[in-house]
C-alpha positions in Angstrom: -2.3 1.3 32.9 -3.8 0.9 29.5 -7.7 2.1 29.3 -9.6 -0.3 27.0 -10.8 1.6 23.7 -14.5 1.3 22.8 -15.5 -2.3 21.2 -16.9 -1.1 17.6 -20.5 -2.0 16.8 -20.6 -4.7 14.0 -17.4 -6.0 13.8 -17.8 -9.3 12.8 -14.9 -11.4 12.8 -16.5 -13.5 10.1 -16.3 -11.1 7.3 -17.1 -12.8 4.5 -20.5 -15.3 4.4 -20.0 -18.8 4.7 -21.5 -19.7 0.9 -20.4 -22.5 -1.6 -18.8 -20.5 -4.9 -15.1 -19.0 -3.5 -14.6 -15.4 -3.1 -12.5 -14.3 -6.2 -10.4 -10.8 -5.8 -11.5 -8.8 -9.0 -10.3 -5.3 -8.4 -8.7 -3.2 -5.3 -10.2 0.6 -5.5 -8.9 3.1 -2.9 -9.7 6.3 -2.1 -6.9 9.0 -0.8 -8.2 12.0 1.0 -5.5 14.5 2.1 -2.6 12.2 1.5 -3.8 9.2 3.5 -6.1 6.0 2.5 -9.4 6.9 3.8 -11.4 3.8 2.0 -10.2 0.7 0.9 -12.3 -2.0 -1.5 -11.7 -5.4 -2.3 -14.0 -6.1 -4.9 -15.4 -9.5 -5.4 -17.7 -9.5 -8.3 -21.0 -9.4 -7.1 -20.1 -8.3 -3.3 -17.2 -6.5 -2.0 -15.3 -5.5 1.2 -15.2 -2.0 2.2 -12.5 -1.2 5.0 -12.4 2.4 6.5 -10.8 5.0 9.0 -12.5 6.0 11.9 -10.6 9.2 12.2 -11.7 9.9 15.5 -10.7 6.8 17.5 -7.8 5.4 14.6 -9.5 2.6 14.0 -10.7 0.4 11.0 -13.9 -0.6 10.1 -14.3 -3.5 7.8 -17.8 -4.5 6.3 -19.1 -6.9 3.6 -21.9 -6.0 1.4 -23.6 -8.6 -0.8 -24.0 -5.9 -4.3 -21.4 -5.3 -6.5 -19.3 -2.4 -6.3 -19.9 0.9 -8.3 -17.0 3.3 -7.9 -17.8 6.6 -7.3 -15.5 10.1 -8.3 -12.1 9.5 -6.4 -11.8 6.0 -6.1 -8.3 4.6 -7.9 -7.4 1.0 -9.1 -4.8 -0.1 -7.3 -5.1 -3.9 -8.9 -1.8 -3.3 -10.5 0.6 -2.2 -7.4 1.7 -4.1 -5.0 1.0 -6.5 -3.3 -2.6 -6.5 -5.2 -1.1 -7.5 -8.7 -0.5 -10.6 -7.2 -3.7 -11.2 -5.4 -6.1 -10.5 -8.0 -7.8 -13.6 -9.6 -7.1 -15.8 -6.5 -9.7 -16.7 -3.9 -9.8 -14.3 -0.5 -10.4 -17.4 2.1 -9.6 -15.8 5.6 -9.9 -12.5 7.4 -9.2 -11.8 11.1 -9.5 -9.0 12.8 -7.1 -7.6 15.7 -6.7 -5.2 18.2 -4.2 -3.1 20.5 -3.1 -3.6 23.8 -5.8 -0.3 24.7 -8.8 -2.5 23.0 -8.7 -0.3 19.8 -9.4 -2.5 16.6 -6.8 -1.6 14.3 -5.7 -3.9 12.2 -7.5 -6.6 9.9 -5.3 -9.8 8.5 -6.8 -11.4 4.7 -5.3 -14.7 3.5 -5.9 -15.2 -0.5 -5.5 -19.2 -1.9 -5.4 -20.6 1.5 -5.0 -20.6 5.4 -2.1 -18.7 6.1 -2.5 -14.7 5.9 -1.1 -12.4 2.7 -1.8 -9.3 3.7 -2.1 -7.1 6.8 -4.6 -3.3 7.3 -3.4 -1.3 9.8 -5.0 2.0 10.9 -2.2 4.7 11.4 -2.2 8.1 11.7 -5.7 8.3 10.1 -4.8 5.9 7.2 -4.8 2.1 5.8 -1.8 1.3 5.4 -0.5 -2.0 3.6 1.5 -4.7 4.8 2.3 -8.2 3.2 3.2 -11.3 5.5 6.0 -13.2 4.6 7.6 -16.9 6.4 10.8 -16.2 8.2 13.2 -19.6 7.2 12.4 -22.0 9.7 15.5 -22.2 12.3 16.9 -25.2 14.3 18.7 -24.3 17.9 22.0 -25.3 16.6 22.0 -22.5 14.4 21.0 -23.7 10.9 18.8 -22.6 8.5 16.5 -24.7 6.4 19.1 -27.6 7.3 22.3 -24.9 5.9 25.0 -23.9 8.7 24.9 -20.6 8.8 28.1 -18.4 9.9 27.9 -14.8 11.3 24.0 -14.9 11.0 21.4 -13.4 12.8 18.8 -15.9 13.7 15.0 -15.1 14.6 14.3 -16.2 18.0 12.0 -18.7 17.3 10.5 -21.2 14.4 7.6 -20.3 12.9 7.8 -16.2 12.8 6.3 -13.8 10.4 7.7 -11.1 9.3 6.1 -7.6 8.4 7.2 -6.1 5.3 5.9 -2.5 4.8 4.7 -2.2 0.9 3.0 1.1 0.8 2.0 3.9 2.8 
């Protein structure tokens, strides 16, 4: 039997305000506290995005504030490294929110230029940790790929799977 985890006050699935002017990615700050991601920002010129850990149920907390950011002592860049590098300068359109099987929000999905997502935030062992989401070839059930035969392959098991691909930890 699975016991259904605490529903977090103020999650709001619509993270970022409906407004006209788009939601450009300016800068990613992080801050590491004892080897794992404690704080994650995703800064937007005049608001930002502030995801957390709450290290006492392993979830994440995700909240938008409408001021601009003003790192502190211990926040890093991380607008370089990937995935960010290729995020930064586009428009963040989409967040979702998920949770486990035991009700225990842990993960948070953002899409940058458009619907589909880019990157996933997973709360583990006390940390964010960093995915990206990338299509899987769309398959056909006689076994091609893309419209290509394919011989000895592995095939996913159905069209239209993602696939997870750890970045950093």
């Amino acid at each position: 039997m699975n016991l259904v985890g605490p529903h977090p006050d103020g999650a709001d699935p619509l993270l970022l305000p409906p407004r006209e002017e788009p939601y450009i990615l300016n800068d990613v700050l992080e801050k590491v506290v004892l080897g794992c991601r404690d704080e994650l920002i995703l800064d937007l010129g005049k608001c930002y995005l502030r995801f957390g850990v709450d290290i006492d149920t392993d979830t994440i907390t995700g909240q938008f504030y409408s001021s601009s950011f003003r790192a502190k002592k211990g926040y890093v860049s991380s607008r370089t490294g990937e995935p960010w590098e290729e995020y930064v300068g586009q428009e963040c359109g989409w967040t979702w929110f998920g949770w486990n099987q035991q009700g225990y929000l842990d993960t948070v999905l953002i899409s940058f230029s458009g619907i589909e997502p880019s990157v996933v935030l997973q709360t583990i062992a006390s940390s964010i940790k960093v995915y990206t989401v990338s299509p899987v070839a769309k398959t056909s059930p006689a076994g091609a790929v893309n419209g290509k035969k394919t011989k000895g392959q592995r095939l996913p098991r159905s069209t239209g799977e993602r696939t997870l691909e750890k970045r950093r930890s």
